[in-house]
C-alpha positions as CSV (number, residue, x, y, z in Angstrom):
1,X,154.6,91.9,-123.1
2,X,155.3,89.5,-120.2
3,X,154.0,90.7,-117.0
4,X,152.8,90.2,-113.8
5,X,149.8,91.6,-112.5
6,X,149.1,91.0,-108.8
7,X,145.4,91.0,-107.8
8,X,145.0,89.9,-104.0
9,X,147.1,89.7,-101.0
10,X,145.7,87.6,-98.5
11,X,144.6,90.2,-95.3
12,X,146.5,88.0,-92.3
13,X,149.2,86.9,-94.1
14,X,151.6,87.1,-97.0
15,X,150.1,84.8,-99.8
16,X,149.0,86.4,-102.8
17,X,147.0,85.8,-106.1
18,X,147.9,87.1,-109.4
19,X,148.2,86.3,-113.4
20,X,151.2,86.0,-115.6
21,X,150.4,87.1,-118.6
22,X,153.2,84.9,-121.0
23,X,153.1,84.8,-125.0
24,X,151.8,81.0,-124.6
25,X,148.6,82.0,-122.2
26,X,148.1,83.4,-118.8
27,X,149.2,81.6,-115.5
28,X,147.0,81.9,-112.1
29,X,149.3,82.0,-109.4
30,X,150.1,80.0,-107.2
31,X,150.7,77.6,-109.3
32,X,152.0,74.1,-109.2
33,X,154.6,73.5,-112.7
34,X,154.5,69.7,-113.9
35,X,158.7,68.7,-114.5
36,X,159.3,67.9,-117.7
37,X,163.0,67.4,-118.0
38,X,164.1,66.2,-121.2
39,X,160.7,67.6,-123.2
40,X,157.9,65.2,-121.4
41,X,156.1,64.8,-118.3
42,X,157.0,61.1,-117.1
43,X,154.2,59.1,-118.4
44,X,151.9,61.9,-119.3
45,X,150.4,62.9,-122.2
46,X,150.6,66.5,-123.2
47,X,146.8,66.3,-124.0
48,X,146.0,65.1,-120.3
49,X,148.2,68.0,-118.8
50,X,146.2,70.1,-120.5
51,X,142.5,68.3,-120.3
52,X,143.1,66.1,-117.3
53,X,145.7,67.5,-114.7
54,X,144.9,71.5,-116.1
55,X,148.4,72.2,-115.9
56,X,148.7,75.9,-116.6
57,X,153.1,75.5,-117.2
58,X,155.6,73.0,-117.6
59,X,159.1,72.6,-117.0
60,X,162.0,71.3,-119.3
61,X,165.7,71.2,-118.6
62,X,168.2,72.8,-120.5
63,X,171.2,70.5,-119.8
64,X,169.3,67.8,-120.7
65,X,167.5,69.2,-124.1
66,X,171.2,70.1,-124.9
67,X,172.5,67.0,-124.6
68,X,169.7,65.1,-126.1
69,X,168.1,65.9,-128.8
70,X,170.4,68.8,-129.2
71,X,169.8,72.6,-130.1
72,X,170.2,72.1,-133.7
73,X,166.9,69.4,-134.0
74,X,165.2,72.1,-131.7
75,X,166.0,74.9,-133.5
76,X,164.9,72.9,-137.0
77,X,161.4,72.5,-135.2
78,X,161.2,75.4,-134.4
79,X,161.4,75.3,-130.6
80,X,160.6,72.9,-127.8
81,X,156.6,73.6,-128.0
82,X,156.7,72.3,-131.4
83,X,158.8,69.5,-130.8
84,X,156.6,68.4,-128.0
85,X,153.2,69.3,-128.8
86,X,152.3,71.2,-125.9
87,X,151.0,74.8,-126.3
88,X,150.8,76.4,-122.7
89,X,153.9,78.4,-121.7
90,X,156.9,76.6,-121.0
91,X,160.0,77.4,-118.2
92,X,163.1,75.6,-118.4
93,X,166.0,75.8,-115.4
94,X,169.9,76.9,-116.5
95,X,170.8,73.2,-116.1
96,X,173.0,74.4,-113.1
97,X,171.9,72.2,-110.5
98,X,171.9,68.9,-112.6
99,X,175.6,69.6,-114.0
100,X,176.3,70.0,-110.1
101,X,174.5,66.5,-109.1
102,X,174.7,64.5,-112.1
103,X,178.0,65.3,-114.2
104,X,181.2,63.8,-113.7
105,X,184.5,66.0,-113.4
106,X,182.7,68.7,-113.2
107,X,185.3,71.8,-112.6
108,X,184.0,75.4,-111.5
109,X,185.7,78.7,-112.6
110,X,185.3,82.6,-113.1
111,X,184.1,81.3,-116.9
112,X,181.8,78.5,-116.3
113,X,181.7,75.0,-115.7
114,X,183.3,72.4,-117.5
115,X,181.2,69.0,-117.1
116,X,180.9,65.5,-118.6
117,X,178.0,64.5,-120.3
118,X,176.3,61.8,-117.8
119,X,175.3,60.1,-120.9
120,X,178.4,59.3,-122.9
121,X,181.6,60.7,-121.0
122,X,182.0,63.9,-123.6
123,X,182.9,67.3,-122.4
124,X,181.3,70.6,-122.4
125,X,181.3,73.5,-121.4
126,X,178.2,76.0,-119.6
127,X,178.6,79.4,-119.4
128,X,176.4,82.3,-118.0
129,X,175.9,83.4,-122.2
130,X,175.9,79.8,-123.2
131,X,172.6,78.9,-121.3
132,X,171.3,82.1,-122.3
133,X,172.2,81.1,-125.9
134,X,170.6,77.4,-125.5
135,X,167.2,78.5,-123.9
136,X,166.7,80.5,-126.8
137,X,167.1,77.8,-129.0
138,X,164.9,75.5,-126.5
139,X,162.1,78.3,-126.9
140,X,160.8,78.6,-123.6
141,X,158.8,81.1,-122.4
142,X,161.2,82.0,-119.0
143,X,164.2,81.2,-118.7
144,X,166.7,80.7,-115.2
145,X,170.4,82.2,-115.2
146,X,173.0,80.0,-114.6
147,X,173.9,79.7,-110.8
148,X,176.1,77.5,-108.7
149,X,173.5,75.4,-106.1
150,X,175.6,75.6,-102.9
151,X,175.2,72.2,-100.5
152,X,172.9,73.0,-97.5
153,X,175.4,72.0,-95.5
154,X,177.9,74.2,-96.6
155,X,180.0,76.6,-94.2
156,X,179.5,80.1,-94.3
157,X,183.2,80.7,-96.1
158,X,181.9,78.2,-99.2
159,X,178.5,79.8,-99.5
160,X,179.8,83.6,-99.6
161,X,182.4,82.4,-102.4
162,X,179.4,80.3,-104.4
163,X,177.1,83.1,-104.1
164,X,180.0,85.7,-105.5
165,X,180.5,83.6,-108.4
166,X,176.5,83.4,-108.9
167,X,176.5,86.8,-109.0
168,X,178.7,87.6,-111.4
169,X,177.3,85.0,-113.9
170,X,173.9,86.5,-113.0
171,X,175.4,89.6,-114.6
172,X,176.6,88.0,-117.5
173,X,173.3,86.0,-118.4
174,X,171.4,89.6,-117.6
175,X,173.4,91.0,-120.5
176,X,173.6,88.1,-122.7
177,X,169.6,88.3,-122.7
178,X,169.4,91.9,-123.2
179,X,171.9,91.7,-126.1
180,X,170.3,89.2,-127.5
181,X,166.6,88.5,-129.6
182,X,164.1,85.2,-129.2
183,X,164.1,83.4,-131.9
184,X,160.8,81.9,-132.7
185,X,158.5,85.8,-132.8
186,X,157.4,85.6,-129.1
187,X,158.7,87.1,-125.8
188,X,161.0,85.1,-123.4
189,X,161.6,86.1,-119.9
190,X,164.7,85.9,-117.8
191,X,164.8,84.8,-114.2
192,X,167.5,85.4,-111.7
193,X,167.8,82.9,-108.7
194,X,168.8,84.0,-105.4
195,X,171.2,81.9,-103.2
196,X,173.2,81.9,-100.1
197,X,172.4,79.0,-98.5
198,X,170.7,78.6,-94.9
199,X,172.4,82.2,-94.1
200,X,170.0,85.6,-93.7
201,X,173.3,88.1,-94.4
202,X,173.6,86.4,-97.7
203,X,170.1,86.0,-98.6
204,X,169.3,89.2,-98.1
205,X,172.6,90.1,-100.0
206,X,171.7,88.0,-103.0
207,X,168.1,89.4,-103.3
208,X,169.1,92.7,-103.6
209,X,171.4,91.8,-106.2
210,X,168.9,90.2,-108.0
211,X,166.1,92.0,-107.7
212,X,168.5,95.5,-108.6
213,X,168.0,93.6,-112.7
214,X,164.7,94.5,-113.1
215,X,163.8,91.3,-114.4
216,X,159.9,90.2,-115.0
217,X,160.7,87.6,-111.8
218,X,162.6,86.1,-109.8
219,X,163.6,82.7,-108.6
220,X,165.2,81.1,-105.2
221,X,166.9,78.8,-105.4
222,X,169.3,76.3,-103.1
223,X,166.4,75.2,-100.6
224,X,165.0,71.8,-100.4
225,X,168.5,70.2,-100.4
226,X,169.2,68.8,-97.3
227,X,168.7,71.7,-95.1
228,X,166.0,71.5,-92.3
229,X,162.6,72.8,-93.3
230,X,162.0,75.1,-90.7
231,X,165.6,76.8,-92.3
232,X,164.1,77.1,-95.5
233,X,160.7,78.7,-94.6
234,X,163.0,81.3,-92.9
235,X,165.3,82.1,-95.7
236,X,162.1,82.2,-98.1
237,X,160.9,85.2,-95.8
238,X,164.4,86.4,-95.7
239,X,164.4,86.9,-99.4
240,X,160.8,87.8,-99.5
241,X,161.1,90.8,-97.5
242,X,163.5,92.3,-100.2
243,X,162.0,90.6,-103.5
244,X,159.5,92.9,-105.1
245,X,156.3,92.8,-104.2
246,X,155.2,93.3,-108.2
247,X,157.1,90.6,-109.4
248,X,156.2,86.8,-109.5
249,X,158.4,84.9,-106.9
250,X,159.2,81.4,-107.9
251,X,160.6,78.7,-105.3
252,X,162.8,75.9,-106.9
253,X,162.6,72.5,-106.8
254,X,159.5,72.7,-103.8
255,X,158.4,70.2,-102.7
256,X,156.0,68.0,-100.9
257,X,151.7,69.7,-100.2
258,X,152.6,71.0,-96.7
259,X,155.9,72.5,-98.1
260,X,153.7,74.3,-100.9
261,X,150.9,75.9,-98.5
262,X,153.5,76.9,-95.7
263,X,155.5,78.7,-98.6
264,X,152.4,80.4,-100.4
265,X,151.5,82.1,-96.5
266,X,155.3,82.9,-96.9
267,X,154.9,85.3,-100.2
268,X,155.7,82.5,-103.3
269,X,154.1,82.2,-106.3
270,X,155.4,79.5,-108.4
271,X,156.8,75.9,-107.5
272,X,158.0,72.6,-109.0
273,X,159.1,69.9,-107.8
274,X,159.8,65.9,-109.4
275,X,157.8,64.6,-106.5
276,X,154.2,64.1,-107.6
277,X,155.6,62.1,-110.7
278,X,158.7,60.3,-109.3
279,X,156.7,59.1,-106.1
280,X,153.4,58.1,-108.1
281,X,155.4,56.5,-110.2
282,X,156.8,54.1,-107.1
283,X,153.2,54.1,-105.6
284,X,152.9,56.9,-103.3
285,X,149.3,58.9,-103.9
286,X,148.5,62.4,-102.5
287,X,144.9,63.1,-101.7
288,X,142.7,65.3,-99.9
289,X,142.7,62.3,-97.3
290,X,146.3,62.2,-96.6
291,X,149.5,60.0,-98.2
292,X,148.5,56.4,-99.5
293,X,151.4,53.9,-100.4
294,X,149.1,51.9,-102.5
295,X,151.4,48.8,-102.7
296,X,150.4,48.3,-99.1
297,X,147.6,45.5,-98.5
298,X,144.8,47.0,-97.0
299,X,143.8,48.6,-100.5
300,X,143.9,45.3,-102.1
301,X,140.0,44.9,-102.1
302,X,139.3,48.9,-101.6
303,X,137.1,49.2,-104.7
304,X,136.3,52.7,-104.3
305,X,137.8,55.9,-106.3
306,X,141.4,56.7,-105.6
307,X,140.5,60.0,-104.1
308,X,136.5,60.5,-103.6
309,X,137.4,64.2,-103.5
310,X,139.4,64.9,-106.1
311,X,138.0,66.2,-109.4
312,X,140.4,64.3,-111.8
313,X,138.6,62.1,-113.8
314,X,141.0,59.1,-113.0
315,X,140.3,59.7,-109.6
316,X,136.5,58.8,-110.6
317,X,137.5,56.1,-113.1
318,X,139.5,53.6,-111.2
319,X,139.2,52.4,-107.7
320,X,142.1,52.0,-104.9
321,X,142.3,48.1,-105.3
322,X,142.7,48.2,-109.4
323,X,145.6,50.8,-109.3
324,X,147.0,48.5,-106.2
325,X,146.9,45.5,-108.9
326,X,148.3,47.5,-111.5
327,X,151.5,48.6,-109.3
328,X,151.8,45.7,-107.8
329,X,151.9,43.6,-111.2
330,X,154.2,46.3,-112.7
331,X,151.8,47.0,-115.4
332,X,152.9,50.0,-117.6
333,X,149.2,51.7,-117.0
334,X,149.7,52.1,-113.4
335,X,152.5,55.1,-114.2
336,X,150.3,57.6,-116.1
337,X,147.1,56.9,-113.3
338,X,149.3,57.1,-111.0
339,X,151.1,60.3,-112.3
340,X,148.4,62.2,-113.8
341,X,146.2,61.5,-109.7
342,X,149.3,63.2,-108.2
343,X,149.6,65.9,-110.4
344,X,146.1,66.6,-110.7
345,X,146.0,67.2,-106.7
346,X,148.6,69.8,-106.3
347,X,146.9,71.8,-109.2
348,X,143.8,71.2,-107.3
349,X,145.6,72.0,-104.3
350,X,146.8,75.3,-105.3
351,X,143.6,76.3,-107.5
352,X,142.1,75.9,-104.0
353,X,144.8,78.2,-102.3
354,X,144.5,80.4,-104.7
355,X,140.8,80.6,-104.0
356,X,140.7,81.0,-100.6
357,X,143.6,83.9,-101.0
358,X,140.9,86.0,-103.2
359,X,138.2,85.0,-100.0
360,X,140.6,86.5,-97.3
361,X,140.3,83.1,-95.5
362,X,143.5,81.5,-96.7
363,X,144.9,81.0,-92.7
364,X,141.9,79.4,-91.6
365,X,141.8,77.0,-95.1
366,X,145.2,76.1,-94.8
367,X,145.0,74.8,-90.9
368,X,142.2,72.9,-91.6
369,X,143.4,71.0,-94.4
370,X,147.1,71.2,-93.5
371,X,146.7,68.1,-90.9
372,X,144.6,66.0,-92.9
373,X,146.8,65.7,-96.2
374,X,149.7,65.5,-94.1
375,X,148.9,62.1,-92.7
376,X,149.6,58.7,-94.0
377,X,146.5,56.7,-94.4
């Protein structure tokens, strides 16, 4: 069985420490999930998330594995751990927020949503069952419900509408999953994700609603999208008031190192974001020193490791002014350092979190590191 065993609450604030125990291996939480969209980590071999970066979860995305390479090559695998080699526990999204931000014509109603492939034009059709359907073919060890991801910006008329309709699909996926088996002999899990945008009435609205499923966990969802960050730490303690206490808490699509330790103190468990990859990718580092854009000059004859303090062996293995070259010259090698440095710091980072939770000195940890990764260097 799937669960969730809680084993510390820090004694001054909120964060916690605790295992998921998944059909795939067990996840220490906090813990930092590497993207994976369309079946890969960007640049990453699945051997060096395992060996390199210790990444305990990945993500995939189940409108992208739908559209490409399909359910029915998935399914003839056996499921997307077979297709892509990696053995750890796997969580893929509904695929709700990219048919929001990346499909054409997309069209909203009590059913689902209609949406155009951003690939070739053709149209389909997402439904609260349908996802439920596709992430059994994908395999993955939790799945998301299908939501609507309301703008930070919207009005308070729009996000009370969007969250209506989320909750209703919510229902539907609920049942769908209940009503229906895994397909590949292990245990999935089904996650709903709470919305209602930068207001507390529908927040708290929402979590009740989604915690009243008795699902393994729970997700939020709708932050990190334009509203101010001091709006989303409040709604993650909105929600986190009412989410139960036994359950892992996941926060969607979050975000940068200071965004991660302000919303462990806050009660999350589980994060993602793009940005480690995507940013190393265009030269940004994260260390324990603070931010480096490596194209910039001053590394150019900085020969020593990329992050002194870092226990990834790339860290050790190539200096500053060799990765600068690399970016620089647009040499293909520079991704996967690049990528697999970044990574390996926010699983550092919340390893370290996570220890200092279980010492009861997680407040004092967090405002003594807090300034110095923070700055840019």
């Amino acid at each position: 069985m799937m669960k969730f065993d809680l084993l510390h609450t820090d004694a001054k604030t909120h964060a916690r420490a605790g295992i998921l125990h998944t059909a795939h291996g067990d996840i220490e939480t906090p813990i930092f999930m590497p993207v994976g969209t369309v079946g890969s980590v960007k640049a990453v071999h699945a051997r060096e998330l395992a060996d390199d970066i210790h990444a305990q979860i990945i993500l995939g995305n189940t409108y992208h594995l739908y559209l490409r390479p399909g359910t029915a090559i998935l399914e003839q695998c056996g499921g997307l751990h077979k297709f892509n080699a990696w053995n750890g526990p796997i969580l893929t999204d509904s695929g709700g927020f990219q048919v929001f931000s990346l499909a054409d014509a997309r069209k909203l109603t009590e059913e689902g949503v209609t949406f155009r492939s951003h690939i070739d034009g053709s149209k389909h059709l997402f439904t609260p069952e349908r996802t439920v359907d596709i992430q059994r073919s994908i395999g993955s060890d939790i799945m998301m419900a299908l939501d609507e991801c309301c703008p930070g910006d919207a009005d308070y008329a729009y996000a009370k509408k969007s969250l209506g309709l989320t909750q209703r699909w919510l229902e539907r996926g609920v049942k769908r999953f209940r009503e229906t088996e895994p397909l590949y002999g292990y245990e999935q899990a089904f996650f709903p994700i709470v919305q209602g945008c930068v207001y507390p009435d529908l927040r708290r609205a929402a979590a009740e609603h989604a915690a009243a499923q008795d699902c393994v966990g729970n997700a939020i969802g709708g932050l990190a999208v334009g509203e101010p960050t001091e709006q989303m730490y409040e709604m993650v303690e909105v929600v986190n008031e009412i989410l139960p206490a036994d359950k892992p808490r996941y926060l969607m699509g979050v975000g940068t190192p200071a965004n991660l330790l302000e919303a462990i103190e806050r009660g999350v468990d589980m994060f993602d974001c793009v940005m480690p990859t995507r940013n190393g990718r265009n030269g940004m580092l994260f260390t324990w020193q603070g931010t480096i854009n490596i194209r910039n000059k001053k590394w150019e004859n900085d020969f020593s490791p990329i992050d002194a303090a870092s226990d990834c062996c790339v860290d050790q293995q190539y200096s500053k002014a060799y990765l600068r070259h690399l970016t620089i010259a647009g040499e293909l090698l520079g991704l996967p350092i690049a990528s697999i440095h970044n990574l390996a710091f926010y699983l550092q980072l919340v390893k370290e979190a996570r220890r200092h939770i279980l010492a009861d000195d997680y407040p004092a940890w967090k405002a003594s590191v807090l300034p110095r990764i923070s700055q840019r260097l």
